[in-house]
C-alpha distance (Angstrom), angle and dihedral (degrees) to the residues before:
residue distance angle dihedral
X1 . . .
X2 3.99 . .
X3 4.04 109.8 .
X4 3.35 104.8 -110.4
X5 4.10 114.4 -118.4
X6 4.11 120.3 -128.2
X7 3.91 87.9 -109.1
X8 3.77 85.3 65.3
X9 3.37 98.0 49.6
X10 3.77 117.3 95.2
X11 3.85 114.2 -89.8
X12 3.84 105.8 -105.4
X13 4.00 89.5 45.8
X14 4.11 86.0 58.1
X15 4.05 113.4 98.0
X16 3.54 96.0 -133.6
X17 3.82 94.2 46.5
X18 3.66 85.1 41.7
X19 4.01 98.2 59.2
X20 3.77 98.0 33.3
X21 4.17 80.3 57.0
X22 3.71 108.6 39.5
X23 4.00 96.9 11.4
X24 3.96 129.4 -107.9
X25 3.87 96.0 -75.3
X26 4.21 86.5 66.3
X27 3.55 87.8 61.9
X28 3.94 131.1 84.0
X29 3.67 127.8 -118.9
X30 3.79 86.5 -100.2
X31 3.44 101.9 47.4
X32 3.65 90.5 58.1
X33 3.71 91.6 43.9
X34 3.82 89.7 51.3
X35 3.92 88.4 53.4
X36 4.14 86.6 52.8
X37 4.25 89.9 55.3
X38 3.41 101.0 38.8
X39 3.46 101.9 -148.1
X40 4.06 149.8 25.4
X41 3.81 141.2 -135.7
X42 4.15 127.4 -87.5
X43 3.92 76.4 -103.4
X44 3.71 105.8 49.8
X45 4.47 139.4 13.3
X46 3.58 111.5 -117.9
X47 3.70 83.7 -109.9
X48 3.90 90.4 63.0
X49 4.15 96.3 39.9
X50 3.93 88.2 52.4
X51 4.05 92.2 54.7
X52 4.05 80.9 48.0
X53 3.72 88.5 57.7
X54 4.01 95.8 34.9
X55 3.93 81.9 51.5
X56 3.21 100.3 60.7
X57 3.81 92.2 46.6
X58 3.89 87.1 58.5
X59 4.34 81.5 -102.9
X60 4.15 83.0 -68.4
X61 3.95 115.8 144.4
X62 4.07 89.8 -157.5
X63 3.38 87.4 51.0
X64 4.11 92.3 50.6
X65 3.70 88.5 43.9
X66 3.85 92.4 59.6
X67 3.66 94.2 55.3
X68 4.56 118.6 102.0
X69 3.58 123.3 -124.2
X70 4.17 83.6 -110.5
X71 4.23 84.7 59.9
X72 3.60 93.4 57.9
X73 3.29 96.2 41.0
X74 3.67 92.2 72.8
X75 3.46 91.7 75.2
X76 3.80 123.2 98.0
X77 4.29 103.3 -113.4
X78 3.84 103.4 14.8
X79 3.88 106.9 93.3
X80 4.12 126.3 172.9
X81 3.83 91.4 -68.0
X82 3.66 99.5 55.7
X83 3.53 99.0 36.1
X84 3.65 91.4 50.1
X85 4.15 85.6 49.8
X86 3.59 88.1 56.1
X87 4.13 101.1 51.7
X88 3.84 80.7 44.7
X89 3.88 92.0 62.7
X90 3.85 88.6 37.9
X91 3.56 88.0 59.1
X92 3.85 97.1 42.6
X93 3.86 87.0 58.2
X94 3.70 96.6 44.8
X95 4.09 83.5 54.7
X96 3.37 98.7 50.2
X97 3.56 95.1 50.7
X98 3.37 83.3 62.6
X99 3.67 111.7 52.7
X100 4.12 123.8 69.6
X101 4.19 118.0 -96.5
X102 3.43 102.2 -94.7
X103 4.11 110.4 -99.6
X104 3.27 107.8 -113.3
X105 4.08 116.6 -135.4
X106 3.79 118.9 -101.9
X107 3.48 113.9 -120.2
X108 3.96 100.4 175.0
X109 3.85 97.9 123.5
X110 3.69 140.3 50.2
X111 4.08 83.9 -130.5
X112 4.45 86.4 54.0
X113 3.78 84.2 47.2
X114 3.76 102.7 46.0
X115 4.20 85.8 43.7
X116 3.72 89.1 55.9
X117 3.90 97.6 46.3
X118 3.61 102.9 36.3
X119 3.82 94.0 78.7
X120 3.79 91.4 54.3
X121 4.04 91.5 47.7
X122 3.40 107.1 32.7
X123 3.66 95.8 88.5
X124 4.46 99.2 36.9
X125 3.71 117.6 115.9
X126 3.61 94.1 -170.2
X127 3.71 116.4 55.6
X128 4.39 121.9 -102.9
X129 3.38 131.7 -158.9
X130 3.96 122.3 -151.6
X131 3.20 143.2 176.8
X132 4.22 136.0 -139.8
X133 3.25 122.4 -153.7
X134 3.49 126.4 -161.6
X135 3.72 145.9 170.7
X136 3.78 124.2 -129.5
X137 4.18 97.8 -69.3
X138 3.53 87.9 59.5
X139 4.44 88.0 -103.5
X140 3.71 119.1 147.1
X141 3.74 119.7 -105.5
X142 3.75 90.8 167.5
X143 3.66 148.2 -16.1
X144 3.55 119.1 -159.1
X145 3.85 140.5 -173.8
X146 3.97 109.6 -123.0
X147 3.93 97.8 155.0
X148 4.02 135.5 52.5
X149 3.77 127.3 167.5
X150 3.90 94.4 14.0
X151 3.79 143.9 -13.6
X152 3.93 104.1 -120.9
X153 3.20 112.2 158.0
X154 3.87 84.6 -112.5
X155 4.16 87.5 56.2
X156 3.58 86.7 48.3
X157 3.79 123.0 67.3
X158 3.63 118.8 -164.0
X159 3.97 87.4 -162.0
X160 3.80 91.0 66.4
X161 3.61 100.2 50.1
X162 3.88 91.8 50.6
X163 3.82 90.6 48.5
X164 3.62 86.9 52.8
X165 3.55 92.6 52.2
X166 3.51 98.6 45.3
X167 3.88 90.9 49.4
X168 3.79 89.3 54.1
X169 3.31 102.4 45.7
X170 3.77 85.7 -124.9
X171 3.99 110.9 169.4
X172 3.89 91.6 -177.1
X173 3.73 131.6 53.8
X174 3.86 139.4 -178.9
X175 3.81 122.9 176.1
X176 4.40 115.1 -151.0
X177 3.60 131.4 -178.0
X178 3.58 131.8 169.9
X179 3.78 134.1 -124.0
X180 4.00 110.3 -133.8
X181 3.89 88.3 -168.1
X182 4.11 80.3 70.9
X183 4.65 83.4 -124.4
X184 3.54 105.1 130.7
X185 4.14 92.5 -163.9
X186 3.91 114.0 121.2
X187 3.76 118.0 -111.6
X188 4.10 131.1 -131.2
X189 4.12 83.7 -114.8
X190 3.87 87.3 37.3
X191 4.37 86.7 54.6
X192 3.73 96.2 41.6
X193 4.12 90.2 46.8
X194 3.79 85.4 49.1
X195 3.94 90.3 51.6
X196 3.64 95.5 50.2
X197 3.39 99.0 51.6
X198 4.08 94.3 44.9
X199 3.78 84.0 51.4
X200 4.12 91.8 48.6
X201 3.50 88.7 41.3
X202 4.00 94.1 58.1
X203 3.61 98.3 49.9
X204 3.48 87.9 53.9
X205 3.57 96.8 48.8
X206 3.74 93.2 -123.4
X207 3.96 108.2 131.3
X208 3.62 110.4 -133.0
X209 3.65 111.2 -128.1
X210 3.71 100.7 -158.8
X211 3.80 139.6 -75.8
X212 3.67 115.4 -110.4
X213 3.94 134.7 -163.0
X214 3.36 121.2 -132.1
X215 4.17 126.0 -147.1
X216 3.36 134.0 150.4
X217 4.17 107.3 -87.0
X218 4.17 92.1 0.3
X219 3.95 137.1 49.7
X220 4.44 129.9 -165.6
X221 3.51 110.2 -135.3
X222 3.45 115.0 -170.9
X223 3.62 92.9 -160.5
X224 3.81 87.9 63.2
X225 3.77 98.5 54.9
X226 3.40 94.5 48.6
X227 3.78 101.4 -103.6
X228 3.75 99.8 125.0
């Protein structure tokens, strides 16, 4: 009987489906090898050649890393390419193993937040709304664009920045825009935008951090005058 390739196999037994579903850590050393080459042999998957190589490395990634282009060229279906693919990600680990988690930003305060936007704003002649995400020490995950040439509540949708929370796992969120006409002061649209999204915020348990308005030398933060 023919070995059957991955692109026969059913979908959630695929590597790639597999990681973009449950994420890379679900997977096994293989699988994510087997998404590096690509492809098998007649004989063997690329799932099943990769736990051929990993077994005769005693299933060790140091040990795999050691090996020389000419080593894994012995076996049948990895040629300079792939083997040279492989090292590569052997390397990338060994590097990042190395270096220091990257420190996340400290979003705690409107003053943090205003400090961190005001070089991206300073200089817009339209106005931008973005969003911070954060997780529960008040560190960025993400900050994201969601507005650009004005933050109606039309131009804004409340949808998107709870889908981008949710996605991120973010359990803190503050909204900013900026104010080309360099006034600080809060507008009826700006209130009512900041009302829906507190509102939004609380049925999905995310606490809403504040919503801050951006000029060039000064910022509005709601949170700070008591309006949150």
């Amino acid at each position: 009987m023919e070995k059957l390739s991955i692109t026969d196999w059913a979908a959630e037994d695929r590597p790639r489906e597999r990681l973009e579903a449950l994420g890379a850590s679900a997977l096994s050393n293989a699988e994510l090898l087997a998404i590096l080459i690509g492809s098998g042999t007649r004989k063997q998957s690329a799932v099943d050649l990769m736990k051929t190589v990993l077994n005769d490395c005693h299933n060790n990634l140091n040990t795999l890393g050691k090996l020389s282009v000419t080593d894994l060229e012995r076996y049948e279906g990895i040629g300079p390419a792939k083997a040279i693919t492989i090292l590569a990600a052997c390397e990338l680990g060994k590097r990042r193993a190395m270096e220091k988690a990257e420190e996340r930003q400290d979003l705690g305060s409107a003053t943090a937040i205003y400090n961190y936007m005001h070089p991206r704003m300073q200089d817009l002649d339209v106005e931008e709304a973005w969003i911070l995400l954060m997780n529960q020490n008040f560190k960025l995950i993400k900050s994201m664009k969601i507005s650009h040439g004005g933050i109606s509540e039309t131009a804004v949708d409340v949808r998107v920045i709870l889908k981008e929370a949710l996605l991120c796992n973010a359990t803190i969120l503050a909204l900013c825009h900026n104010h080309p006409s360099n006034h600080a002061s809060p507008s009826r649209e700006d209130d009512r935008l900041t009302d829906r999204v507190k509102k939004a915020c609380d049925i999905m348990r995310i606490y809403f951090l504040d919503h801050i308005i951006i000029t060039d030398g000064q910022y509005y933060s709601y949170r700070e005058k008591g309006r949150l």
